[in-house]
Structure formats: structure tokens, C-alpha cells
VOLOMAR-318292 format. One record per residue (C-alpha): x, y, z; residue in three letters. Coordinates in pm, whole numbers, plus 50000, padded with zeros to 5 digits. Layout:
XYZALA/...
This chain:
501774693748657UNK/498724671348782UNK/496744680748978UNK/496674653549233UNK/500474661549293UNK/501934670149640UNK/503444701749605UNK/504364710049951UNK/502924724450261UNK/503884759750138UNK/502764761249792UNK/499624776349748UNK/497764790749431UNK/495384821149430UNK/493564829349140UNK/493534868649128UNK/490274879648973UNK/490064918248916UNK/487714934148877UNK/487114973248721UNK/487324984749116UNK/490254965749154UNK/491924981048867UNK/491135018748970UNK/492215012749329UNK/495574996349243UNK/496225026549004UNK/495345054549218UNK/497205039349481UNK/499945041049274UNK/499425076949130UNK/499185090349503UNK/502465069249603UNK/504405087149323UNK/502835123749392UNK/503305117649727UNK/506615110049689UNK/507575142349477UNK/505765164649730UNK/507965154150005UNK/510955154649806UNK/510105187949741UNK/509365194850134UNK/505775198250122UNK/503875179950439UNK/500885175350170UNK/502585146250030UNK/502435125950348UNK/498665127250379UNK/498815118649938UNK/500855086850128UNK/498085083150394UNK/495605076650173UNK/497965059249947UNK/498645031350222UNK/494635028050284UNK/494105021749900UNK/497034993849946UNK/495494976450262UNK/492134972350084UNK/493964962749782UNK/496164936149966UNK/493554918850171UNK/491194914249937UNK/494154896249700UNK/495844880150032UNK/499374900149981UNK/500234896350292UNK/504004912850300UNK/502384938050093UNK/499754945650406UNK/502134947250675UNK/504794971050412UNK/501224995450428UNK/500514992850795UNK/504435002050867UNK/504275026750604UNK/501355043050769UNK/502815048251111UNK/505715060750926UNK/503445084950780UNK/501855094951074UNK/504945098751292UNK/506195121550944UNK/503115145851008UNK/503735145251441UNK/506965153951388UNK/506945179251062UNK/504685201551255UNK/505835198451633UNK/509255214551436UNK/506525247951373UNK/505535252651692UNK/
């Protein structure tokens, strides 16, 4: 396609350069989403502060690459998180 074509309002390219930082946040976010995941499934409140951090690594991840949905999915997920923990351990007391 030229480049001098019209391709909408809404169409927009990003170049996604990556760098090694990149790289080791994406895949530690990822690591800590899946233990996270198995360590609730298996009832243990540790695996909502693995998702805690999990969501951080996300955010950082998503702004600097301008995923947007990806962003807000993190910032949801996080309160979700949070209200997990609030309500895990007002159930001990």
C-alpha cells in the first residue's frame, strides 16, 4: 500500500521496538500470571500478591507499547486483586 494513501481516521501503525527490558518484563509478567494463577487455584492468598505484581509488570509493559485495552484489563485486574486480599482475610478474622 502507498504510503500517501488515506487509510482512515482509525488506522494507526506503531512500530513496537523491544528492547532486552522489554523482553524480561513481558515474560515475568507472564510467569507470575500463570503461578499466580495455580496458587489460587490451589487456595493460597500468595498467588494474589504473584497477580499484584503481575498487573504492575503489565501496566509498564502496556504504556510504554500503547495497549491500551491491555492497560485498563491490568488496572481492573488489580482492584480485583486487591478486593481478593480485603476479602480473603476479613473471612480470618
Amino acid at each position: 500500500m502507498n504510503k500517501k494513501e488515506n487509510r482512515g481516521i482509525m488506522y494507526k501503525t506503531y512500530t513496537i521496538e523491544k528492547s532486552l527490558k522489554h523482553h524480561v518484563i513481558e515474560w515475568a509478567a507472564t510467569t507470575l500470571s500463570v503461578v499466580g494463577a495455580l496458587l489460587n487455584a490451589k487456595l493460597n492468598i500468595f498467588g494474589f500478591y504473584l497477580f499484584i505484581i503481575a498487573n504492575l509488570l503489565w501496566m509498564s509493559f502496556s504504556w510504554k507499547h500503547k495497549h491500551w485495552g491491555l492497560l485498563v484489563m491490568n488496572l481492573i485486574f488489580l482492584a480485583l486483586n486487591i478486593y481478593g486480599i480485603y476479602t480473603w482475610t476479613s473471612q480470618l478474622t
